[in-house]
N, C-alpha and C positions, 0 to 999 in steps of 0.2 A: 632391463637388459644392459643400457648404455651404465647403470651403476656398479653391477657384477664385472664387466671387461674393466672398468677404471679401478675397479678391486684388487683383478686379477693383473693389472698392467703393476701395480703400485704394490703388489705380495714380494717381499725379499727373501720370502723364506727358503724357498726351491734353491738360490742363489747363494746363499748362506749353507746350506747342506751340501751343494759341489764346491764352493769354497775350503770346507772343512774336507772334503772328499780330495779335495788335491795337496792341500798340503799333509794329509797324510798319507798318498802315495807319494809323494817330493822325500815324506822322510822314510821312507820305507825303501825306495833306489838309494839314499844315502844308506841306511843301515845296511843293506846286501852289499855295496860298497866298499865299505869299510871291511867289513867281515871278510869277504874276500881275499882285500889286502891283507890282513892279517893273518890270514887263514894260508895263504902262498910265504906269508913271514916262518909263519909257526913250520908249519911244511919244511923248510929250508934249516930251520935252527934243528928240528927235531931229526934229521938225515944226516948232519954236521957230527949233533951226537951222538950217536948211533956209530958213525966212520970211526969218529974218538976213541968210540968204547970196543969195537972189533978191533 
């Protein structure tokens, strides 16, 4: 029993899967981010042209 718990204390692997588990929600609030901004850009040039063209 005391060899299984020093198994289970000494397994990085659970640690390593929310490790990967967070950096890809880290980049996934940067990509909705971005696109946003971009998306509020596009928005504003796309109304700009539209005035232009009526």
């Amino acid at each position: 029993m005391k060899t299984l718990f020093n198994r289970f204390v000494k397994d990085e692997d659970g640690a390593t899967a929310i490790e990967y588990g967070l950096i890809a929600a880290l980049i996934a609030v940067a990509i909705i981010g971005v696109v946003r901004g971009m998306g509020e850009n596009l928005s504003t040039t796309f109304n700009t042209v539209n005035d232009a063209l009526n």
